[in-house]
Structure formats: structure tokens, C-alpha cells
N, CA, C and O atoms as CSV, one atom per row, in Angstrom:
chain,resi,resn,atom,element,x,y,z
A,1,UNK,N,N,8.872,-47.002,-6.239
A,1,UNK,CA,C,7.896,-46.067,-6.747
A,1,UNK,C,C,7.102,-45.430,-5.601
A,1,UNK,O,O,7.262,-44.213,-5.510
A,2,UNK,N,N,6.318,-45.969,-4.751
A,2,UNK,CA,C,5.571,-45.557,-3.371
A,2,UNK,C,C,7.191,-45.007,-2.575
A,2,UNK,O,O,7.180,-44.030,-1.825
A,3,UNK,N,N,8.098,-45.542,-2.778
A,3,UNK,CA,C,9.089,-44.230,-1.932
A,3,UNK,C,C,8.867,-42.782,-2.478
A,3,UNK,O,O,8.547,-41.755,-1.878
A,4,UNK,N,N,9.141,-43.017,-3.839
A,4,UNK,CA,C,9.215,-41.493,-4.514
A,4,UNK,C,C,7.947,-40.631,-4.036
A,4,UNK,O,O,7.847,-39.566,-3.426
A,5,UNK,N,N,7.048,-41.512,-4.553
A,5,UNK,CA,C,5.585,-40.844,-4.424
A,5,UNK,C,C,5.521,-40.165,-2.387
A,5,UNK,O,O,5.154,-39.100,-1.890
A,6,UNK,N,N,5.874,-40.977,-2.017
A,6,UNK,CA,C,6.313,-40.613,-0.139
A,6,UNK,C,C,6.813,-39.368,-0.106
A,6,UNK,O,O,6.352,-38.568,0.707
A,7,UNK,N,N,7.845,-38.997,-0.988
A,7,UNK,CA,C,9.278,-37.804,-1.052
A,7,UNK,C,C,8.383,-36.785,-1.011
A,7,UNK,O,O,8.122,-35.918,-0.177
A,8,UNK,N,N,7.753,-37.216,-2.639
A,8,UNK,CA,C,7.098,-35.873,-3.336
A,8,UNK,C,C,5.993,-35.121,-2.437
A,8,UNK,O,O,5.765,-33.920,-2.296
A,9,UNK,N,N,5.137,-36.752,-1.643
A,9,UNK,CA,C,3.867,-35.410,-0.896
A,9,UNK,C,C,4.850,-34.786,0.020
A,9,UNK,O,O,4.729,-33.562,-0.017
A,10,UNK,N,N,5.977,-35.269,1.000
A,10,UNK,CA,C,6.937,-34.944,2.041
A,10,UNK,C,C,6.773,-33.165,1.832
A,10,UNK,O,O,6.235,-32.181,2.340
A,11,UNK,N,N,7.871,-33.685,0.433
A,11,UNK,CA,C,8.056,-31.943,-0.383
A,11,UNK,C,C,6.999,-31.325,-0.352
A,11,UNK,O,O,6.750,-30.672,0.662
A,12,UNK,N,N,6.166,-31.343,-1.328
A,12,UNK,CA,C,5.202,-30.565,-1.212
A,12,UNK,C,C,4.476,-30.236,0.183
A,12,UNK,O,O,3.898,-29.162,0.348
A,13,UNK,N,N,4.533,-31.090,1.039
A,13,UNK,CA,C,3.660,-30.355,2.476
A,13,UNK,C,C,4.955,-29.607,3.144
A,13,UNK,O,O,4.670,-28.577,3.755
A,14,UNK,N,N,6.099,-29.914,3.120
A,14,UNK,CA,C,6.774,-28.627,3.621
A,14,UNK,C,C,7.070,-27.479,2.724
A,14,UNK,O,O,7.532,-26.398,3.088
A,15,UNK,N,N,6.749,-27.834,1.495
A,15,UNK,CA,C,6.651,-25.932,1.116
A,15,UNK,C,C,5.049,-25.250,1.215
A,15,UNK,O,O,4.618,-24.099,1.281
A,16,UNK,N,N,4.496,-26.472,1.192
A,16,UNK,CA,C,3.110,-25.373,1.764
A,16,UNK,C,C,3.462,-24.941,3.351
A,16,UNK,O,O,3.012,-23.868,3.755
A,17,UNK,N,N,4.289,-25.800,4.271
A,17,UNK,CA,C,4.323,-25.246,5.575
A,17,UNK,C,C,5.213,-23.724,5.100
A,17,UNK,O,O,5.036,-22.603,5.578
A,18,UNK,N,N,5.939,-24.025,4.295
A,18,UNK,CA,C,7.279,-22.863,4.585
A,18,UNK,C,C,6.288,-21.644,3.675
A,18,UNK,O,O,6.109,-20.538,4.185
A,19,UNK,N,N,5.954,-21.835,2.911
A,19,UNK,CA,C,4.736,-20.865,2.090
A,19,UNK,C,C,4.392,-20.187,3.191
A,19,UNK,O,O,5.113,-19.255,3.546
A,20,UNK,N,N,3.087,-20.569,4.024
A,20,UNK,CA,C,2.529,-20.530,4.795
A,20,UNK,C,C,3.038,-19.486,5.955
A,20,UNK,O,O,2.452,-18.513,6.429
A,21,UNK,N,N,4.353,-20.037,6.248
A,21,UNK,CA,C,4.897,-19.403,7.224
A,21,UNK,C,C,5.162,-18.121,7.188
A,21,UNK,O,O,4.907,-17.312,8.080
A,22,UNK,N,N,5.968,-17.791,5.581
A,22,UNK,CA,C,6.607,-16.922,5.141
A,22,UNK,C,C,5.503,-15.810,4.759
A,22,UNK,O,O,5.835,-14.629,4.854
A,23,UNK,N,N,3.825,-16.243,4.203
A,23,UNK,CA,C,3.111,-15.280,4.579
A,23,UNK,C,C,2.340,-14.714,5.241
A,23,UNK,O,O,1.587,-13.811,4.875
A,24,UNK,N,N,2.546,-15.673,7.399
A,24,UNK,CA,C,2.285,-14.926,8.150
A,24,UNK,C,C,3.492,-14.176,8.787
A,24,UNK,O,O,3.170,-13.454,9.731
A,25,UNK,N,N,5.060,-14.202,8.407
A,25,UNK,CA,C,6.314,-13.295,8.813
A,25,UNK,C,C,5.878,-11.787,7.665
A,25,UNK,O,O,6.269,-10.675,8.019
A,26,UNK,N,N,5.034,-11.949,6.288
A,26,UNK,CA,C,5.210,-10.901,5.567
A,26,UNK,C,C,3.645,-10.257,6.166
A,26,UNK,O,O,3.374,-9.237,5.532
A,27,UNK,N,N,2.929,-10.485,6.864
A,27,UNK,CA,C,1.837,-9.958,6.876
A,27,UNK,C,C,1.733,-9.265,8.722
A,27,UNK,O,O,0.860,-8.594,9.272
A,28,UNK,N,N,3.363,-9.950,9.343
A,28,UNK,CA,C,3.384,-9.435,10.740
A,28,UNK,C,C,4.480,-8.016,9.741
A,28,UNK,O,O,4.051,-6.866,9.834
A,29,UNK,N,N,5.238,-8.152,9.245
A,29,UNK,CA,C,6.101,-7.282,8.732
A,29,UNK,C,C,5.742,-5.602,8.332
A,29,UNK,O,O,6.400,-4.568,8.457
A,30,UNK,N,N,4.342,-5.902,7.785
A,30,UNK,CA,C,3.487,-5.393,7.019
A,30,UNK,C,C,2.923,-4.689,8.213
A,30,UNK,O,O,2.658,-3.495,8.071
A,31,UNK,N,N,2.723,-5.205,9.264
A,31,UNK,CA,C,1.612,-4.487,10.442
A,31,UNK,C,C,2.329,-3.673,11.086
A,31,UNK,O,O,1.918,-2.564,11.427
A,32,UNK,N,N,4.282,-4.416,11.506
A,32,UNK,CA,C,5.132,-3.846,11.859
A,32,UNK,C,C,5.417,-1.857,11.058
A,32,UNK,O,O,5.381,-0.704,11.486
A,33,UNK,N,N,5.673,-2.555,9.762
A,33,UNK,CA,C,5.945,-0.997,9.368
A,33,UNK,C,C,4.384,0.077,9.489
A,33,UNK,O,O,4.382,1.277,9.761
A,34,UNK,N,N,3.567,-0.505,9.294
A,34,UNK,CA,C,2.273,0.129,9.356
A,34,UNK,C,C,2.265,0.692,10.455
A,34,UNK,O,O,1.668,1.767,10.390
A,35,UNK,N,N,2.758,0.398,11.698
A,35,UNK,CA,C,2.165,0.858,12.939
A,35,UNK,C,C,3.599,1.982,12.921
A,35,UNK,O,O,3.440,3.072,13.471
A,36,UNK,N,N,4.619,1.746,12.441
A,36,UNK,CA,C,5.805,2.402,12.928
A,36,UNK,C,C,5.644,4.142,12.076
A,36,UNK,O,O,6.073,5.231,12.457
A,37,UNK,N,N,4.691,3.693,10.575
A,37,UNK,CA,C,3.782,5.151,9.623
A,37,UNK,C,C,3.571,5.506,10.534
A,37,UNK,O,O,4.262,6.340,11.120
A,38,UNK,N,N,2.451,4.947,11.003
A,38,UNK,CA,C,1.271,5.597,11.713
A,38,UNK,C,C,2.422,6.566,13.327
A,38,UNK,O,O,2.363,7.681,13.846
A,39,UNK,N,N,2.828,5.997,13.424
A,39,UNK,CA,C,3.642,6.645,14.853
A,39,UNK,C,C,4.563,7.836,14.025
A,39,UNK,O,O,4.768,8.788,14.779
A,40,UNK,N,N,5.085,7.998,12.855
A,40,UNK,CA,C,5.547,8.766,12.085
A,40,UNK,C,C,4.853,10.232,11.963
A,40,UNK,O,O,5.195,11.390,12.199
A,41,UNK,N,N,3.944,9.709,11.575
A,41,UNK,CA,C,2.793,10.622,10.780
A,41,UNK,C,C,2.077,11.064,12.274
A,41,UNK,O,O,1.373,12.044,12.033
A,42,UNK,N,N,2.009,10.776,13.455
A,42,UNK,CA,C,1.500,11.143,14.439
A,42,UNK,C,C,2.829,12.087,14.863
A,42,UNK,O,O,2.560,13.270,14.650
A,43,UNK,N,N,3.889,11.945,15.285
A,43,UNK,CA,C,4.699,12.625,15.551
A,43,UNK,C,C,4.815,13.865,14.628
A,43,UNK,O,O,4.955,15.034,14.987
A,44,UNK,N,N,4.743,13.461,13.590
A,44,UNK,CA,C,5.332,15.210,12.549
A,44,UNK,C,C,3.552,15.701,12.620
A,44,UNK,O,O,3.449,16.615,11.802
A,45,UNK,N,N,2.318,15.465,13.204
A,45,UNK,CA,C,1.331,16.591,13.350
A,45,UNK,C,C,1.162,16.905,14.578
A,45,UNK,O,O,0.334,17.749,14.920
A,46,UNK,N,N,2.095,16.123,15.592
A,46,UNK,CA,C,1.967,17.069,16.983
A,46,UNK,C,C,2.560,18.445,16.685
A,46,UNK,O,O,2.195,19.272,17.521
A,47,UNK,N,N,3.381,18.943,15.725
A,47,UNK,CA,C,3.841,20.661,16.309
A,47,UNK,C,C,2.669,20.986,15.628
A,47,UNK,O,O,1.982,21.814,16.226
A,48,UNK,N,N,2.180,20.551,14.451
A,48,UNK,CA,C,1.405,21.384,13.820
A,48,UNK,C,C,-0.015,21.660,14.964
A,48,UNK,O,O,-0.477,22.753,15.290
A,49,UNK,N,N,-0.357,20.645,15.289
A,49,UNK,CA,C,-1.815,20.804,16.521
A,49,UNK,C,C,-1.281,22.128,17.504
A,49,UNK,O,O,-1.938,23.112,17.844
A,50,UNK,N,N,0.504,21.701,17.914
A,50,UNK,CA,C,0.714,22.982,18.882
A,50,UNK,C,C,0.584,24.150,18.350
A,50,UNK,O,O,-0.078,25.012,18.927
A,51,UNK,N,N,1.251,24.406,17.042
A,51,UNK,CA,C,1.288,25.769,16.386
A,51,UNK,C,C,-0.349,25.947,15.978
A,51,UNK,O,O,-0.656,27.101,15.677
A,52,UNK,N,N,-0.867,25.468,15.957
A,52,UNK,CA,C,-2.517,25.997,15.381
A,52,UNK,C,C,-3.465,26.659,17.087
A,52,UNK,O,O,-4.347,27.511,17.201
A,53,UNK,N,N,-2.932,26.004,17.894
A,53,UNK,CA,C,-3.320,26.152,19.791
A,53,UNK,C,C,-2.684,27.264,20.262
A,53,UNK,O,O,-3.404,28.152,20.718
A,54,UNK,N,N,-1.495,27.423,20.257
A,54,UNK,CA,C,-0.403,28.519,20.379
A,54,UNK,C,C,-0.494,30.119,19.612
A,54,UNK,O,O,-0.266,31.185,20.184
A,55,UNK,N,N,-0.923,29.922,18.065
A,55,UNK,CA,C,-1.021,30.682,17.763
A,55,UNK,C,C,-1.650,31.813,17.653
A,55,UNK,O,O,-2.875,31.780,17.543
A,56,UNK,N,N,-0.939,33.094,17.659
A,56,UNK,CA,C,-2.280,34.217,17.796
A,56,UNK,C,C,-2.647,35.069,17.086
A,56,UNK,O,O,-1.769,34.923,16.236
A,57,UNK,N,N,-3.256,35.891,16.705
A,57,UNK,CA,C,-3.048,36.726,15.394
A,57,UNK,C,C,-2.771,38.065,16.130
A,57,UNK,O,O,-2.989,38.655,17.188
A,58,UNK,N,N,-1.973,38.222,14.569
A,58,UNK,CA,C,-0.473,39.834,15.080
A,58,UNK,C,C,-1.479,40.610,14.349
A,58,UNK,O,O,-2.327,40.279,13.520
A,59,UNK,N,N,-1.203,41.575,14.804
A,59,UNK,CA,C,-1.672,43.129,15.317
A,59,UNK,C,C,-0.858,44.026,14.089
A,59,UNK,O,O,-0.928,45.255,14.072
């Protein structure tokens, strides 16, 4: 009986480790694509900053 009871906390503290783990891999994942937007969305308003600098008004 104290074996089983041994197993069960065993189990349970490695799925809180693997829990655990799995939601600091989803919360680096999360920062990953976030930063890769943000570099997105910075790239497609550099022409627009050029075309607004560049531009001149026609005559």
C-alpha cells in the first residue's frame, strides 16, 4: 500500500514537472512568434515611411 501511495505522489510530481515545463516552452513560443509579428509588421511600414518622405506633390 505505501508502495502505491510512493508511485502515485512519483506521478503526480512529474506531471506537474512536465505541466510546468510545457508552459514555459508555450509561453517562450508565444514571445518567439510575437517578436517575429512585430519584425513583420515593421518591415511592410518601412516603404510606407519611405513613400510618405519621398513623396511630392504633382503639379
Amino acid at each position: 500500500m505505501l508502495k502505491a501511495l510512493l508511485a502515485r505522489v512519483s506521478f503526480l510530481r512529474h506531471r506537474a514537472l512536465a505541466l510546468s515545463n510545457r508552459n514555459d516552452q508555450l509561453k517562450a513560443d508565444s514571445d518567439e512568434r510575437r517578436e517575429r509579428w512585430n519584425q513583420v509588421i515593421a518591415e511592410h511600414q518601412k516603404p510606407l515611411d519611405q513613400q510618405k518622405g519621398t513623396s511630392a506633390p504633382r503639379k
